[in-house]
PQR file with spaces between the fields and no chain letter, atoms N, CA, C, O and H, PARSE charges and radii, in Angstrom:
ATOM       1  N    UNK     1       0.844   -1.181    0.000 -0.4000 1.5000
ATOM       2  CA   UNK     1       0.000    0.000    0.000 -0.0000 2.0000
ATOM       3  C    UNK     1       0.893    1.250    0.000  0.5500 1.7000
ATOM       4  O    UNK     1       1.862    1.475    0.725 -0.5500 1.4000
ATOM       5  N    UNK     2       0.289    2.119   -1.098 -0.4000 1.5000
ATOM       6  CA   UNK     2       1.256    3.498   -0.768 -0.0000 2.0000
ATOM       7  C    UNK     2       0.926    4.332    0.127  0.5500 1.7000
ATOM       8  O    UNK     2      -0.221    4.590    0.491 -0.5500 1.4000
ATOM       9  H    UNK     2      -0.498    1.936   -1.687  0.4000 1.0000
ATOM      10  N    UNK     3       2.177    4.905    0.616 -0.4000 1.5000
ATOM      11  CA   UNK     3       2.341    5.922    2.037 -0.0000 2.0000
ATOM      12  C    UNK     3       1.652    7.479    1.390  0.5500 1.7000
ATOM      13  O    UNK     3       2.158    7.879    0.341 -0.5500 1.4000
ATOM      14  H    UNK     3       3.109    4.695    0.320  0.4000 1.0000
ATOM      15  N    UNK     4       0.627    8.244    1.959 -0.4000 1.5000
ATOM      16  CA   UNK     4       0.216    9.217    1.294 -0.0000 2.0000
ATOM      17  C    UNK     4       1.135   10.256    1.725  0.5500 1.7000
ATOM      18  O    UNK     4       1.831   10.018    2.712 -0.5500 1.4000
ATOM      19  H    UNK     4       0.216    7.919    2.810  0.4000 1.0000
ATOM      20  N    UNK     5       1.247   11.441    1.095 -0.4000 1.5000
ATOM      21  CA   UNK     5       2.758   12.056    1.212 -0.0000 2.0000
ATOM      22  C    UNK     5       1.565   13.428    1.446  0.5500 1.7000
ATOM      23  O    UNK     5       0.497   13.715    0.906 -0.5500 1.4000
ATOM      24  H    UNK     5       0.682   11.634    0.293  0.4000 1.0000
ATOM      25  N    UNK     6       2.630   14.216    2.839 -0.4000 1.5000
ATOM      26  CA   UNK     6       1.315   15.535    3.050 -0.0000 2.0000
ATOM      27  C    UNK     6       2.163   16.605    2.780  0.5500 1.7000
ATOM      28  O    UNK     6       2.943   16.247    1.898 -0.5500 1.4000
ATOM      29  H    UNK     6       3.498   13.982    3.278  0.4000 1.0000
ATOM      30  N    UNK     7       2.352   17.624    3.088 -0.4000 1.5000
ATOM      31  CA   UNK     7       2.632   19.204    2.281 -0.0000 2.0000
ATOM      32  C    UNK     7       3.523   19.075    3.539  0.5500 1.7000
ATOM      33  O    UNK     7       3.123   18.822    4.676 -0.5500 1.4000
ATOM      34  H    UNK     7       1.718   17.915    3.805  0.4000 1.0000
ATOM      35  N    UNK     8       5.415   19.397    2.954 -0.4000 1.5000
ATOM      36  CA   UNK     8       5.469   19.674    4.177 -0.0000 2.0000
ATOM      37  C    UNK     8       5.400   21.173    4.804  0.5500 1.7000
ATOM      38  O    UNK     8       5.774   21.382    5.958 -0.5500 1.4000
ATOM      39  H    UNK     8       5.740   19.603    2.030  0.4000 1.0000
ATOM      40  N    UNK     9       4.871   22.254    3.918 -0.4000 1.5000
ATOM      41  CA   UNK     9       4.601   23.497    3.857 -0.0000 2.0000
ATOM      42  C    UNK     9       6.282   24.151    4.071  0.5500 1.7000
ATOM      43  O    UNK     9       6.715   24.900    4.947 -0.5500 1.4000
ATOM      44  H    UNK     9       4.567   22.084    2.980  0.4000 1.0000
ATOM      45  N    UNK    10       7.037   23.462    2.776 -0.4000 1.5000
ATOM      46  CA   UNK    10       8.691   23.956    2.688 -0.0000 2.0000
ATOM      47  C    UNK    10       8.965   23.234    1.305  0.5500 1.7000
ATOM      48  O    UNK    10       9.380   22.104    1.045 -0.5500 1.4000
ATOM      49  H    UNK    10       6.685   22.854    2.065  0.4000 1.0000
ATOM      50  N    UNK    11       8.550   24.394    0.448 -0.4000 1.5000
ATOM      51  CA   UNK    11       8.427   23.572   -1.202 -0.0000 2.0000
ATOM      52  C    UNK    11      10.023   23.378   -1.382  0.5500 1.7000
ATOM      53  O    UNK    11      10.304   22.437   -2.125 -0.5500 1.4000
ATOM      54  H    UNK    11       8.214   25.311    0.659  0.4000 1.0000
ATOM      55  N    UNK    12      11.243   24.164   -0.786 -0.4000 1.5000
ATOM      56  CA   UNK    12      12.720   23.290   -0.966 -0.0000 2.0000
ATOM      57  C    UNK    12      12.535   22.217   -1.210  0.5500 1.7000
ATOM      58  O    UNK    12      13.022   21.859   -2.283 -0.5500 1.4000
ATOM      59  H    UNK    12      11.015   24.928   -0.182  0.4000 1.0000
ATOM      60  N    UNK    13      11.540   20.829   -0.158 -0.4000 1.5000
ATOM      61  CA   UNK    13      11.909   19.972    0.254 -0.0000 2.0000
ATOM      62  C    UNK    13      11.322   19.035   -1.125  0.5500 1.7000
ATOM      63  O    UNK    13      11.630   17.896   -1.478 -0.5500 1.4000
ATOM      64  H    UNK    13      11.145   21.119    0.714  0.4000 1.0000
ATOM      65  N    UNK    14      10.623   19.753   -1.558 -0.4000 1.5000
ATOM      66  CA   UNK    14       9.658   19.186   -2.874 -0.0000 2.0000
ATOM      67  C    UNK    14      10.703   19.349   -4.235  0.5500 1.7000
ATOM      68  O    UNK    14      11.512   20.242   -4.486 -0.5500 1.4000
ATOM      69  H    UNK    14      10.373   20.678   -1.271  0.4000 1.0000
ATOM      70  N    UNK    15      10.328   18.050   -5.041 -0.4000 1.5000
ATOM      71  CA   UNK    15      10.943   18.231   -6.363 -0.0000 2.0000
ATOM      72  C    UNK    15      10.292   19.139   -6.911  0.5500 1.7000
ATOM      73  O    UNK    15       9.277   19.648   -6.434 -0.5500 1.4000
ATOM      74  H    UNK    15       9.671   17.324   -4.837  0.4000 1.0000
ATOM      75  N    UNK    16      10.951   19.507   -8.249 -0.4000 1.5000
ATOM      76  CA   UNK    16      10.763   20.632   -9.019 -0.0000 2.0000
ATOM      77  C    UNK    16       9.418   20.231   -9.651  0.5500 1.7000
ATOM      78  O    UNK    16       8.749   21.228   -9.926 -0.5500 1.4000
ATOM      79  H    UNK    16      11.775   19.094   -8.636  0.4000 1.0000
ATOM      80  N    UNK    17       8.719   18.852  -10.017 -0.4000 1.5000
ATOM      81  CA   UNK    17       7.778   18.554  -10.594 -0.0000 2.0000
ATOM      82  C    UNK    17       6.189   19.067   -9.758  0.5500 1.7000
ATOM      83  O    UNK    17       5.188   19.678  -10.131 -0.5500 1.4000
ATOM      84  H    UNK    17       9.262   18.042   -9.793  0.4000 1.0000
ATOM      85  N    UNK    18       6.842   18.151   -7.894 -0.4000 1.5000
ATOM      86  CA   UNK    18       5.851   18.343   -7.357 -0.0000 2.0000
ATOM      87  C    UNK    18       5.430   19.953   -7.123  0.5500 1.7000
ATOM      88  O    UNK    18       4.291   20.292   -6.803 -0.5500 1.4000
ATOM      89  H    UNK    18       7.656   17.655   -7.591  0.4000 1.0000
ATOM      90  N    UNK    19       6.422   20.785   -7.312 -0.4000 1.5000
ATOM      91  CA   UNK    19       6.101   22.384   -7.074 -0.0000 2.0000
ATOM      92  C    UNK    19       5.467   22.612   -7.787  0.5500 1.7000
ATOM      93  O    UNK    19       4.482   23.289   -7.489 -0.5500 1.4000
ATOM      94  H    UNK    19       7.347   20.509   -7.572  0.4000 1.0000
ATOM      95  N    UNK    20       5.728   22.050   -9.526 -0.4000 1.5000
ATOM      96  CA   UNK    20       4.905   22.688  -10.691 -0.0000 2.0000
ATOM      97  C    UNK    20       3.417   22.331  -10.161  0.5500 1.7000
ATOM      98  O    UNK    20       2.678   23.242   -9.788 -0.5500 1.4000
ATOM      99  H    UNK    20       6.527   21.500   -9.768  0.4000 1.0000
ATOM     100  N    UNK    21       2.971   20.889  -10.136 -0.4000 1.5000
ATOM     101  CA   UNK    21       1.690   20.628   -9.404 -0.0000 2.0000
ATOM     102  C    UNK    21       1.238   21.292   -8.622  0.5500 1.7000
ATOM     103  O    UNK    21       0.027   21.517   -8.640 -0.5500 1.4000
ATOM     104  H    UNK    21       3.571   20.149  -10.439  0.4000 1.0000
ATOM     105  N    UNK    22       1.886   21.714   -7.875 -0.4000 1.5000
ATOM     106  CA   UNK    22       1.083   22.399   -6.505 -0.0000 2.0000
ATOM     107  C    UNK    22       0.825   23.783   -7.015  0.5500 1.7000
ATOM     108  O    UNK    22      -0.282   24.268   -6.786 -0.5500 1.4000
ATOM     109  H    UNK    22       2.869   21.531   -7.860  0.4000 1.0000
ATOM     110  N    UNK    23       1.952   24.660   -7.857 -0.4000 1.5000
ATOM     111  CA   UNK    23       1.213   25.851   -7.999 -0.0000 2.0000
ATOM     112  C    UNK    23       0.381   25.633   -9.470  0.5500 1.7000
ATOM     113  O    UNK    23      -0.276   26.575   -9.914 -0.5500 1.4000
ATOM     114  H    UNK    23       2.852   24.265   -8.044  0.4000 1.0000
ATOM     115  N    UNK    24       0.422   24.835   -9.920 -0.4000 1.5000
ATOM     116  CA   UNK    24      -1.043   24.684  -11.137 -0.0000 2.0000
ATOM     117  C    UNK    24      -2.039   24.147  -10.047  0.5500 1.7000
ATOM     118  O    UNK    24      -3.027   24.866  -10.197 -0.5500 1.4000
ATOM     119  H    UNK    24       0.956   24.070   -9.560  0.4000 1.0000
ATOM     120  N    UNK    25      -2.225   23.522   -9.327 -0.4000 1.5000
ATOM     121  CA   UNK    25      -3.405   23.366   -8.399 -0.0000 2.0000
ATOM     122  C    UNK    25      -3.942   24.670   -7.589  0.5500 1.7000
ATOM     123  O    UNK    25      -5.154   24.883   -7.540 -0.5500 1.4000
ATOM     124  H    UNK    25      -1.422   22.938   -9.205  0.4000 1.0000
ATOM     125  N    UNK    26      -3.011   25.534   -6.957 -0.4000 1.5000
ATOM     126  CA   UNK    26      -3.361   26.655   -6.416 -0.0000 2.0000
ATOM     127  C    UNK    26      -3.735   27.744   -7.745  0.5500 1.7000
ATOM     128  O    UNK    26      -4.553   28.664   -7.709 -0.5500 1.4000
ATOM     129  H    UNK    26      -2.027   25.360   -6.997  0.4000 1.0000
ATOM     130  N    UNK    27      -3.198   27.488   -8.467 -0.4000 1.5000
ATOM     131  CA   UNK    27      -4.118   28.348   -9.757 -0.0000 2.0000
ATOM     132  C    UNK    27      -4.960   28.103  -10.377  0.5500 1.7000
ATOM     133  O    UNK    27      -5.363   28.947  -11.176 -0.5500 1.4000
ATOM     134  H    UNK    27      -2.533   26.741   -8.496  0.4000 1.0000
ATOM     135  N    UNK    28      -5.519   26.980  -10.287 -0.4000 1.5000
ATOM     136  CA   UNK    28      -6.780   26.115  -10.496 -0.0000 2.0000
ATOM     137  C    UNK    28      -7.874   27.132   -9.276  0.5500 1.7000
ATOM     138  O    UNK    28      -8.842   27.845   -9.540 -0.5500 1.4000
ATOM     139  H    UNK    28      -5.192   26.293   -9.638  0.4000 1.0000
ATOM     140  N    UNK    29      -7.386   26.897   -8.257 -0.4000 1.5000
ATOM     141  CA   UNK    29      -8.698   26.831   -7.098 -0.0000 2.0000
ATOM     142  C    UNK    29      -8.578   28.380   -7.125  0.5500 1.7000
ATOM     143  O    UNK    29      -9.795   28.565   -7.152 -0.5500 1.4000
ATOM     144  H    UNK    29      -6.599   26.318   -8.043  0.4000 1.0000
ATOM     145  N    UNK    30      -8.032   29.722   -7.141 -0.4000 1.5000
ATOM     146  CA   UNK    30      -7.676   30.644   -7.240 -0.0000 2.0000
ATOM     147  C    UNK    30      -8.367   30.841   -8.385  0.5500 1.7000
ATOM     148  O    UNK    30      -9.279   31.605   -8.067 -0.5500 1.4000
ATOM     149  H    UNK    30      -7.044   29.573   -7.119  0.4000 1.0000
ATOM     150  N    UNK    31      -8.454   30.590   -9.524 -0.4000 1.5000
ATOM     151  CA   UNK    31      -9.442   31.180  -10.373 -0.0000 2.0000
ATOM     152  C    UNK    31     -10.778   30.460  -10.324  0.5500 1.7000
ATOM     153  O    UNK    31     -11.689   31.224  -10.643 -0.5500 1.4000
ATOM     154  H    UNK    31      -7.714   29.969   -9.782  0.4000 1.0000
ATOM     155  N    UNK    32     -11.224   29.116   -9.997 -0.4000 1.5000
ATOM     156  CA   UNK    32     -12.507   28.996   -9.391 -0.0000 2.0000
ATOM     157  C    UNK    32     -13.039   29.745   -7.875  0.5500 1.7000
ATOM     158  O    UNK    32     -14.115   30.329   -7.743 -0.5500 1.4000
ATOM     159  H    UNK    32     -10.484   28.495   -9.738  0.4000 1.0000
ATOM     160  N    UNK    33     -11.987   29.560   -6.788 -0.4000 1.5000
ATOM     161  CA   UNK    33     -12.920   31.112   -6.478 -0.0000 2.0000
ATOM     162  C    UNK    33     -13.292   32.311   -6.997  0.5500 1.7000
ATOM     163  O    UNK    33     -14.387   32.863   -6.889 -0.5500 1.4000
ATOM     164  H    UNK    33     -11.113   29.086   -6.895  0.4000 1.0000
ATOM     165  N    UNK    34     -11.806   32.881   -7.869 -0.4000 1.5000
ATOM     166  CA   UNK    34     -12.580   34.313   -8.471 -0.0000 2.0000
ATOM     167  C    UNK    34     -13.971   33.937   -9.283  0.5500 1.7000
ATOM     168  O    UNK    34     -14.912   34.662   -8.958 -0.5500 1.4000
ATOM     169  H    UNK    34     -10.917   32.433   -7.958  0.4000 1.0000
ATOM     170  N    UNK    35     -14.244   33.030  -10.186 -0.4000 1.5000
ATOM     171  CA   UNK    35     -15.378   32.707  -10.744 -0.0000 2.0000
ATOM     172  C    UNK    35     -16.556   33.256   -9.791  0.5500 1.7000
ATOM     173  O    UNK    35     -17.214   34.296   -9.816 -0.5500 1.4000
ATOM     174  H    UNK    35     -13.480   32.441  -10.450  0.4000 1.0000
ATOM     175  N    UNK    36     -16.554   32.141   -8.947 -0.4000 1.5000
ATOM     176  CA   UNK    36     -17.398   32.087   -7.464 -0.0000 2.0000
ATOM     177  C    UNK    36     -17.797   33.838   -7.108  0.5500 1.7000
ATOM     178  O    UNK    36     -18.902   34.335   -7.329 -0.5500 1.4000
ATOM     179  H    UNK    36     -16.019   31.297   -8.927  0.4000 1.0000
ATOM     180  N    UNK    37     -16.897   34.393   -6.661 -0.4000 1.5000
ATOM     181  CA   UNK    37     -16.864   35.919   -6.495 -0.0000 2.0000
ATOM     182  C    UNK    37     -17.695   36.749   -7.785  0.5500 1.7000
ATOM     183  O    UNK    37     -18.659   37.514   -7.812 -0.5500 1.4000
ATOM     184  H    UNK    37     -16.000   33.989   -6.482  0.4000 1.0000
ATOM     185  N    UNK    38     -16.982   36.294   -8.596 -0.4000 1.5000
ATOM     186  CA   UNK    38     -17.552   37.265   -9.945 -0.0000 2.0000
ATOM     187  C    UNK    38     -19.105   37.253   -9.788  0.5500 1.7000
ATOM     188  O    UNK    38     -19.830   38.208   -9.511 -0.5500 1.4000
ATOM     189  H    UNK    38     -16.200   35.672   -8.575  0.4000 1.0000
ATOM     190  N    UNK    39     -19.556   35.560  -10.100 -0.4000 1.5000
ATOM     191  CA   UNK    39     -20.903   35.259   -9.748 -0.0000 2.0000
ATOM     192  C    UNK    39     -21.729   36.087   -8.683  0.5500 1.7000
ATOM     193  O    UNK    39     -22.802   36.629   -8.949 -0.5500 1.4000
ATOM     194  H    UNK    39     -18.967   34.784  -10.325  0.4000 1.0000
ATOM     195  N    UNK    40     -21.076   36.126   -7.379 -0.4000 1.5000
ATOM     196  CA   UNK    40     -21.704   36.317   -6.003 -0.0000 2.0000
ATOM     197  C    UNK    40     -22.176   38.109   -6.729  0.5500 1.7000
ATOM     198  O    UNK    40     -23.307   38.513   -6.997 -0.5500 1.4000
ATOM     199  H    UNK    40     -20.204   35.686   -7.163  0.4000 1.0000
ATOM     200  N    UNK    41     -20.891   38.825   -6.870 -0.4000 1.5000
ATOM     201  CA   UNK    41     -21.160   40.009   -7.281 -0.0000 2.0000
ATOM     202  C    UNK    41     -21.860   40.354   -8.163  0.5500 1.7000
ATOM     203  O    UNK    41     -22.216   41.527   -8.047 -0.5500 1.4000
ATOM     204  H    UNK    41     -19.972   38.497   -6.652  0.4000 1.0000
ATOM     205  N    UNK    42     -22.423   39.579   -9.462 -0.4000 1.5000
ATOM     206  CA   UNK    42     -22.933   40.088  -10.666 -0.0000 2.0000
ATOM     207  C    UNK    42     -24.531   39.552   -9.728  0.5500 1.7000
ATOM     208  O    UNK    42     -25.444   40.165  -10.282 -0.5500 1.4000
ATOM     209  H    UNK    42     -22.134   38.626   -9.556  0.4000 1.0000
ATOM     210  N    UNK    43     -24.928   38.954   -8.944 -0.4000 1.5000
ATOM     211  CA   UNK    43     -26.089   39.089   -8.129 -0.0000 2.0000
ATOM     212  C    UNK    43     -26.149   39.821   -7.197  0.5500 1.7000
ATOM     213  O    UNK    43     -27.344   40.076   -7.046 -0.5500 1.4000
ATOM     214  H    UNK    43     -24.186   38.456   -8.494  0.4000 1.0000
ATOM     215  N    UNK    44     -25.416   40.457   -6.272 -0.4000 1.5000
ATOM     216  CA   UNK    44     -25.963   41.700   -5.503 -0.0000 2.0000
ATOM     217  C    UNK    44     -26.035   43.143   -6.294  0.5500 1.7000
ATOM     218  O    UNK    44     -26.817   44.046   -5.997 -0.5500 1.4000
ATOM     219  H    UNK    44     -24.445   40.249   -6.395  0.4000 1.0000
ATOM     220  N    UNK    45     -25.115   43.182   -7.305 -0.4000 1.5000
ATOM     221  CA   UNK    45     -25.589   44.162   -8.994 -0.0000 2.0000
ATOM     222  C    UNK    45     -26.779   43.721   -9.212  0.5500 1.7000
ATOM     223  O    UNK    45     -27.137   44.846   -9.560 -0.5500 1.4000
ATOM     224  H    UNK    45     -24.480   42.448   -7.546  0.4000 1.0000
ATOM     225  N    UNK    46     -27.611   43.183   -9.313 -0.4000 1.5000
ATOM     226  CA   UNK    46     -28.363   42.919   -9.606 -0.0000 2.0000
ATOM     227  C    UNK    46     -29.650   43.174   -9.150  0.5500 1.7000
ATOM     228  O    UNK    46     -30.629   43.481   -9.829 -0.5500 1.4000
ATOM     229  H    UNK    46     -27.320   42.269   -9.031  0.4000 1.0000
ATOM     230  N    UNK    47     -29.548   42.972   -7.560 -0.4000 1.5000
ATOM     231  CA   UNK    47     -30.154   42.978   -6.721 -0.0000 2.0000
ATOM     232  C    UNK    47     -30.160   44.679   -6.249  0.5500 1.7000
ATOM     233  O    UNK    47     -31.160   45.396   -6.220 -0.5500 1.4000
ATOM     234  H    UNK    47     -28.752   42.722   -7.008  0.4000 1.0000
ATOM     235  N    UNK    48     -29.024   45.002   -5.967 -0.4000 1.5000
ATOM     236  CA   UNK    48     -28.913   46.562   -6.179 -0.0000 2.0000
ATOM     237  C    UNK    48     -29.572   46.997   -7.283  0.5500 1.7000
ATOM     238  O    UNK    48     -30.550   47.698   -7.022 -0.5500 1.4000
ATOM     239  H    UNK    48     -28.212   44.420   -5.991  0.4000 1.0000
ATOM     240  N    UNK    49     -29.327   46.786   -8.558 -0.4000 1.5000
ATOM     241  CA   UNK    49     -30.648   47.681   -9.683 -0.0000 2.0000
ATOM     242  C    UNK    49     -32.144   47.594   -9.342  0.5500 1.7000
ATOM     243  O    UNK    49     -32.961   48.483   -9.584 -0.5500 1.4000
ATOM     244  H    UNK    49     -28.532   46.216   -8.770  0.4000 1.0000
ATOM     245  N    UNK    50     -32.327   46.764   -8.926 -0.4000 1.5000
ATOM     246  CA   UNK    50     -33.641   46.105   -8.760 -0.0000 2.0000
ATOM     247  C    UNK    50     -34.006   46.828   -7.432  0.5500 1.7000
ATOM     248  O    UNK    50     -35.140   47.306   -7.462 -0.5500 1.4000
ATOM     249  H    UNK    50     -31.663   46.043   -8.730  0.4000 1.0000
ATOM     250  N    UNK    51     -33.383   47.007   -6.376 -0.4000 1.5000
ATOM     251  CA   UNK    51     -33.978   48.260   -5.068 -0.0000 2.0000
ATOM     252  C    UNK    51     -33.474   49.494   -5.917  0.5500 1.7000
ATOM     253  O    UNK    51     -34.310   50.361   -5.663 -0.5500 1.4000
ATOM     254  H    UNK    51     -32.461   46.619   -6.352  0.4000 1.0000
ATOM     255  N    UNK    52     -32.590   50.008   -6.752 -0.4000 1.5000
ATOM     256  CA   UNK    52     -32.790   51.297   -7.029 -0.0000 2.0000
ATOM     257  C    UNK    52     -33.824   51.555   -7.811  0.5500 1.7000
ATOM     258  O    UNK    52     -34.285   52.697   -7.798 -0.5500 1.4000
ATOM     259  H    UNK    52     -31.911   49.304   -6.958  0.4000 1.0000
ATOM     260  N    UNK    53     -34.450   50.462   -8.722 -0.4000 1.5000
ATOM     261  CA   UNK    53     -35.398   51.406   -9.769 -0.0000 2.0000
ATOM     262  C    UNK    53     -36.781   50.882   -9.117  0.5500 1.7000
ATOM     263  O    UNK    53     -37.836   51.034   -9.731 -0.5500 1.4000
ATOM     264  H    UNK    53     -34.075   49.535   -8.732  0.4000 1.0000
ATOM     265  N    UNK    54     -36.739   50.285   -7.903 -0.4000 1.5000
ATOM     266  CA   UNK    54     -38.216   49.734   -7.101 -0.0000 2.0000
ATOM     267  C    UNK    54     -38.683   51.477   -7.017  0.5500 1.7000
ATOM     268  O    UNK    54     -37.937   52.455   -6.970 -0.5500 1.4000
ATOM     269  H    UNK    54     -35.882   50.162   -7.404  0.4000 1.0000
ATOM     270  N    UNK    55     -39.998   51.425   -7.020 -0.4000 1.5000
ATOM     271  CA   UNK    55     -40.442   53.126   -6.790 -0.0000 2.0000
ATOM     272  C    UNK    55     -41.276   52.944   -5.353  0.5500 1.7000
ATOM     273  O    UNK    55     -41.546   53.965   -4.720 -0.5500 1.4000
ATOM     274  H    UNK    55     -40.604   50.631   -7.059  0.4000 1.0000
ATOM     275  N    UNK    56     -41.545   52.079   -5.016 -0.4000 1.5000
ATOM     276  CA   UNK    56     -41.737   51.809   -3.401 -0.0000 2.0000
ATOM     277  C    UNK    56     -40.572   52.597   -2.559  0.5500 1.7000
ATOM     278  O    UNK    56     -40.862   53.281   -1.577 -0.5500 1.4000
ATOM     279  H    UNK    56     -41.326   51.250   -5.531  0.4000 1.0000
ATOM     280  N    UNK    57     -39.130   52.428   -3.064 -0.4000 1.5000
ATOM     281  CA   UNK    57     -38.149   53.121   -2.412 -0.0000 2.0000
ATOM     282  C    UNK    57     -37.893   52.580   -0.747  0.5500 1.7000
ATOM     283  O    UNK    57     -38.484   51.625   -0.243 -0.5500 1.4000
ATOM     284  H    UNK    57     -38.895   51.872   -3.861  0.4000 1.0000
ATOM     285  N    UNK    58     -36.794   53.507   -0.007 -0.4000 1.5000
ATOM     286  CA   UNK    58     -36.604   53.004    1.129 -0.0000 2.0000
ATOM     287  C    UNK    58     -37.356   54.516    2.018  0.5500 1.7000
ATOM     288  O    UNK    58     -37.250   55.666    1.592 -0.5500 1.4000
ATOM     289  H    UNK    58     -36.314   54.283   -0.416  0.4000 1.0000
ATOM     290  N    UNK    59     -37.908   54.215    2.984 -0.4000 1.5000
ATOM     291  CA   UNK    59     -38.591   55.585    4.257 -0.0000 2.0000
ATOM     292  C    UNK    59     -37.915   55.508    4.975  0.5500 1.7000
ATOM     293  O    UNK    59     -37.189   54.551    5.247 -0.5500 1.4000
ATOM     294  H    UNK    59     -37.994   53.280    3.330  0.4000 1.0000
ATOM     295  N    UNK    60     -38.048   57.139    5.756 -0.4000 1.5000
ATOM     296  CA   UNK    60     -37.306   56.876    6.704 -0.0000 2.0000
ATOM     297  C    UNK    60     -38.353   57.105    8.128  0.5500 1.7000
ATOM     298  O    UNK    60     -38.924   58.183    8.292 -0.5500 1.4000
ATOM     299  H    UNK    60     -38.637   57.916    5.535  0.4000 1.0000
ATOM     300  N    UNK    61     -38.527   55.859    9.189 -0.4000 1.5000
ATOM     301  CA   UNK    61     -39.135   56.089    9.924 -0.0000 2.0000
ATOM     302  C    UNK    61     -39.089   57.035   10.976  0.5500 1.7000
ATOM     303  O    UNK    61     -39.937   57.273   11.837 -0.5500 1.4000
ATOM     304  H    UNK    61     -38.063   54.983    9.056  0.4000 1.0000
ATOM     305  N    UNK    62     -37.599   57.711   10.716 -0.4000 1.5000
ATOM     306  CA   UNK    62     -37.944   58.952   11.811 -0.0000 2.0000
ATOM     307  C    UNK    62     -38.477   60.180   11.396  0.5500 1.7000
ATOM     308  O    UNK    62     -38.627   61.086   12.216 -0.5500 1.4000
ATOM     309  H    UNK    62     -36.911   57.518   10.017  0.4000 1.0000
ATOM     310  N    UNK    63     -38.920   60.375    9.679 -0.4000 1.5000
ATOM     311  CA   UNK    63     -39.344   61.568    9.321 -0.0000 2.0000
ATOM     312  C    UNK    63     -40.423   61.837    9.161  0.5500 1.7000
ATOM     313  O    UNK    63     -41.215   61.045    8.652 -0.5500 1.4000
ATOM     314  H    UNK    63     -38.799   59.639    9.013  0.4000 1.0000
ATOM     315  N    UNK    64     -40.879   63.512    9.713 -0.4000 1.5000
ATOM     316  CA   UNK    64     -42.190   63.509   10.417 -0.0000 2.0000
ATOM     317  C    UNK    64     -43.488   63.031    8.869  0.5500 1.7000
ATOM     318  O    UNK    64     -43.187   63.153    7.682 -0.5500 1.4000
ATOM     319  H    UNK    64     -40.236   64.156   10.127  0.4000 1.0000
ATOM     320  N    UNK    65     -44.331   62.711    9.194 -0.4000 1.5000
ATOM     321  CA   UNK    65     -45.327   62.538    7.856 -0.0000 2.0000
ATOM     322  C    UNK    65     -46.321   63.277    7.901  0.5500 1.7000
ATOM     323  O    UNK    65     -46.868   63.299    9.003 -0.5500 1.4000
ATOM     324  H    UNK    65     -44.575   62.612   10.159  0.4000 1.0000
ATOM     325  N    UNK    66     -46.759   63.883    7.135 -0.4000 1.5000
ATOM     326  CA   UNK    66     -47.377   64.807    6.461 -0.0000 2.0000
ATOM     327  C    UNK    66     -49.237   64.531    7.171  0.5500 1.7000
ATOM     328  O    UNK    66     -50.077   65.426    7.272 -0.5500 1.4000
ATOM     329  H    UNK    66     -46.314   63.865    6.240  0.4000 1.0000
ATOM     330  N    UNK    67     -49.410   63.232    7.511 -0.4000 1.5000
ATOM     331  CA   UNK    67     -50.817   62.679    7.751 -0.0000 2.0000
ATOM     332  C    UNK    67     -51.668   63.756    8.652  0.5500 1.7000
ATOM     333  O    UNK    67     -52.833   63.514    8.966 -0.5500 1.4000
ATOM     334  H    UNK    67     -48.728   62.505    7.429  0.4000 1.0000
């Protein structure tokens, strides 16, 4: 059975191959979060247009009303 091998968080200690791996893996997950982000943001844009052009609008309950 093979021994699973863990990070020893000291890429010296790593061959030159396993470094290439590791930073194509961290640039893998690094641009699927930005994805993730982009997404998250192009919905609160969204969500923001959608309360600015609501004409209900926001009140403010401490200002006196006219009634």
């Amino acid at each position: 059975m093979a021994e699973t091998k863990t990070c020893p968080h000291d890429c010296t200690r790593c061959t030159p191959q396993q470094r290439l791996f590791c930073a194509a893996q961290f640039s893998r997950m690094n641009a699927e979060r930005m994805d993730e982000y982009e997404e998250r943001l192009e919905r609160m844009e969204d969500l923001l247009k959608k309360m600015n052009n609501d004409d209900s609008g926001v009140f403010n309950p401490m200002a006196e009303s006219d009634e």
